[in-house]
C-alpha positions in Angstrom: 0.8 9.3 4.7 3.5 9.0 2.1 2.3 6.4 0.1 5.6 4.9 -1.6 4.5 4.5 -5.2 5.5 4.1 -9.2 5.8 7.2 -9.9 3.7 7.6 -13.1 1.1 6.2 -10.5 1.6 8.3 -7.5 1.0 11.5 -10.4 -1.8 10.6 -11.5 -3.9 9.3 -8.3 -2.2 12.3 -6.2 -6.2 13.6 -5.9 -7.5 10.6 -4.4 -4.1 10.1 -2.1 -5.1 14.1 -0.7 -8.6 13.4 0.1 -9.9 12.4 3.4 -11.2 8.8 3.0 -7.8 8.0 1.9 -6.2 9.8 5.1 -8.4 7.8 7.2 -7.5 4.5 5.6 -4.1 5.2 6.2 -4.9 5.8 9.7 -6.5 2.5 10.2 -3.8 0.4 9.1 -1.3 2.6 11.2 -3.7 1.9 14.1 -4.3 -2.1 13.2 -0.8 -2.9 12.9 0.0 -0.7 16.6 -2.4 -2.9 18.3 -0.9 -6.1 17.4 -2.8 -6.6 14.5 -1.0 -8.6 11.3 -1.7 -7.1 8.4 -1.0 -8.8 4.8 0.4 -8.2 2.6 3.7 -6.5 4.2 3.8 -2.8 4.1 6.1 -2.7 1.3 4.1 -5.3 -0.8 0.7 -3.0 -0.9 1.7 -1.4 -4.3 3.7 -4.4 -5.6 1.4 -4.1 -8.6 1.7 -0.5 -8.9 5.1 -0.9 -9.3 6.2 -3.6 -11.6 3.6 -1.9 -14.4 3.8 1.4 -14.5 0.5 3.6 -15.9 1.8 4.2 -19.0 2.6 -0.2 -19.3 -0.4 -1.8 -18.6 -2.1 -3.4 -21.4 -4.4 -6.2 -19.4 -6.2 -5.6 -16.2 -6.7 -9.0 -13.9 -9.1 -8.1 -11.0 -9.0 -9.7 -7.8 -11.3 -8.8 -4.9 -9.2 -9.2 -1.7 -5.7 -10.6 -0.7 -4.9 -13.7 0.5 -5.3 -13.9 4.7 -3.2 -16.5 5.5 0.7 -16.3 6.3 3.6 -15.8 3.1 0.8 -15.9 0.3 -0.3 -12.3 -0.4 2.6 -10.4 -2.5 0.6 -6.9 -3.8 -0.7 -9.2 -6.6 -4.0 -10.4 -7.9 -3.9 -14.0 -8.0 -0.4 -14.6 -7.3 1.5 -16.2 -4.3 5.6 -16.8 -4.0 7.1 -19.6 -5.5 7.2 -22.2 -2.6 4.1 -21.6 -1.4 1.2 -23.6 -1.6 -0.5 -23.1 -5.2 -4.4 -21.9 -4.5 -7.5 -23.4 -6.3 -8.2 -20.4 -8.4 -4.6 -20.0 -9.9 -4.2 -23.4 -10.2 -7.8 -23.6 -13.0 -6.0 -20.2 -13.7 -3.3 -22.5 -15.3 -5.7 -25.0 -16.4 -7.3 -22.9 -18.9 -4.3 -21.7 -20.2 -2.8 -25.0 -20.8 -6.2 -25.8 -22.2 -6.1 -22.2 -24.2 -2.6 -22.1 -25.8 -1.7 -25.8 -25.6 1.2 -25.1 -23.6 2.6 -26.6 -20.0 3.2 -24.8 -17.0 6.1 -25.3 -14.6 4.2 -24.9 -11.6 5.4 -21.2 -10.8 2.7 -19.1 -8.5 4.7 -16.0 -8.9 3.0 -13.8 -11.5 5.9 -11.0 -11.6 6.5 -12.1 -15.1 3.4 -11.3 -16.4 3.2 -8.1 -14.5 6.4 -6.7 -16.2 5.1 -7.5 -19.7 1.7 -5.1 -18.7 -0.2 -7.1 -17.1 -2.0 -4.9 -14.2 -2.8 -7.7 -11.3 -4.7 -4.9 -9.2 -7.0 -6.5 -6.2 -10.1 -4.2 -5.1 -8.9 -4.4 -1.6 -5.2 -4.1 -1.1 -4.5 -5.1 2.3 -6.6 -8.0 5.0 -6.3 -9.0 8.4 -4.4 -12.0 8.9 -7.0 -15.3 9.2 -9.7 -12.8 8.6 -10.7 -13.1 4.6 -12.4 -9.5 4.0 -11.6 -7.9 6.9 -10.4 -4.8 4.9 -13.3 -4.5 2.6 -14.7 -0.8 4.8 -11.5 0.8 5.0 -12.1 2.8 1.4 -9.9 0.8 -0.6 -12.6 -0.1 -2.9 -13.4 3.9 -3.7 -9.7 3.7 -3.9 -9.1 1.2 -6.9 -12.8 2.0 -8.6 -10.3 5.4 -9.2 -7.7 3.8 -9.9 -9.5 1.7 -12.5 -11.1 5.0 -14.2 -7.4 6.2 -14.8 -6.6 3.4 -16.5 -10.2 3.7 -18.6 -9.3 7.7 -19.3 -5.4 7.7 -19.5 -5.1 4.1 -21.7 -6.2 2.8 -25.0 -7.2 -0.4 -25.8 -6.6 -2.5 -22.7 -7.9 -5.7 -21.9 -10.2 -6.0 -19.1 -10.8 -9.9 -17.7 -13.3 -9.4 -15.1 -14.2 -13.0 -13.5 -16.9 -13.4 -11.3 -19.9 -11.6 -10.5 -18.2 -8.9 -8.3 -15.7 -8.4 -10.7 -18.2 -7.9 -13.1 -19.7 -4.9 -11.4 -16.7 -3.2 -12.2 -17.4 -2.8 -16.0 -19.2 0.5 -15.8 -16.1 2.1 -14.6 -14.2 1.2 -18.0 -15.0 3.0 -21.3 -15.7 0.1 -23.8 -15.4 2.6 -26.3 -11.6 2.8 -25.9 -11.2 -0.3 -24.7 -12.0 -3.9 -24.5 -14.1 -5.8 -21.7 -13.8 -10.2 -21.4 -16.1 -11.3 -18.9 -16.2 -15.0 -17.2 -16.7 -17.1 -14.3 -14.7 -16.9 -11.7 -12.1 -19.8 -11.6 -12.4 -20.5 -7.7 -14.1 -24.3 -7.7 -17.2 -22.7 -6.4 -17.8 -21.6 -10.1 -18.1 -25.6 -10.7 -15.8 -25.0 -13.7 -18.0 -22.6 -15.5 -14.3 -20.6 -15.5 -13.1 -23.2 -18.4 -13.7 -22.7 -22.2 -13.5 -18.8 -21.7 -10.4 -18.5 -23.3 -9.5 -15.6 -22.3 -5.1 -15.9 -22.7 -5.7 -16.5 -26.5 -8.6 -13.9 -27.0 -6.5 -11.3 -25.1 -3.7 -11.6 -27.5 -5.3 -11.7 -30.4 -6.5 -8.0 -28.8 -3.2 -6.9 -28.4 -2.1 -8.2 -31.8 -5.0 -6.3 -33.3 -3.9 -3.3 -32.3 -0.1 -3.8 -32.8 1.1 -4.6 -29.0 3.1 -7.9 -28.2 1.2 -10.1 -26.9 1.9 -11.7 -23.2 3.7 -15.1 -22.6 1.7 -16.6 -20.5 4.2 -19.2 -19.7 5.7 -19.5 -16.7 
């Protein structure tokens, strides 16, 4: 498979792209979408991430578990959905807290593209679902996939911010050396978390991180 990725990316994951789970992943989806299947997101969306921050860029890591299933919403984000579409319940508390955080209003934009191009690394554990089928994709190997692709960040980075929310997110820490870097853990802001997402104030706490170390902060503002 030629997987059409950022370059800096494509260099330094070309070990797990040549191994065999990766080959058979690559087969499913091949096979899923020749049956009839719909996959999301689009083919040339997978690496959407990959591609607007580039190895050497990222300085925050959002973590999202699995795309969204239903039609014109997943985009190769974490989080994120195009402008026009239906905002979802954990990006709209998403915005809540950092109205709440910074003090400042947002315009009501889903698209995250913005923060992604200032270093912000929206990376899903699974990067592709079957359509009306939440978690469909979650044995395909995508997950030994992006554990690897989070222990590049970890050994090629310094001093990125991790905001891992919610208990599966969470079990992600051990991959991430907190000696180079930094770890903010929460709840996770779907409603299920019954708003124990709010007060983490994470937007502000990241900055100050970035600041710390003399990197521009992100405007969170959309």
């Amino acid at each position: 498979m030629d997987v059409k990725i950022e370059q800096s990316w494509k260099e330094a994951l070309a070990e797990e792209f040549a191994k065999p789970y990766f080959a058979s992943l690559a087969a499913a989806l091949h096979k899923e979408v020749a049956d009839g299947k719909t996959v999301y997101p689009p083919g040339p969306l997978i690496f959407k991430a990959f591609e607007l921050t580039p190895l050497d860029k990222v300085k925050v890591v959002i973590l999202g578990q699995d795309p969204y299933h239903r039609p014109h919403e997943a985009m190769g984000l974490s989080f994120s959905v195009p402008d026009g579409v239906q905002m979802p319940p954990s990006l709209r508390n998403i915005f809540k807290e950092i109205s709440t955080d910074l003090g400042i209003t947002m315009s009501g934009s889903t698209n995250l593209e913005k923060w992604a191009r200032q270093g912000v690394f929206l990376l899903n554990s699974i990067l592709t679902v079957r359509a009306g089928e939440p978690a469909s994709h979650s044995n395909l190997g995508w997950m030994e996939f992006t554990d690897a692709v989070i222990r590049t960040v970890s050994d090629r980075c310094n001093g990125v911010v991790f905001l891992l929310w919610g208990r599966y997110a969470c079990t992600k820490a051990p991959l991430i050396d907190r000696s180079r870097h930094f770890v903010l853990e929460a709840a996770h802001p779907s409603p299920l978390a019954r708003g124990a997402f709010f007060g983490c104030r994470h937007f502000s706490k990241t900055n100050e991180l970035l600041l710390s170390q003399g990197k521009t902060p992100i405007d969170w503002q959309l």
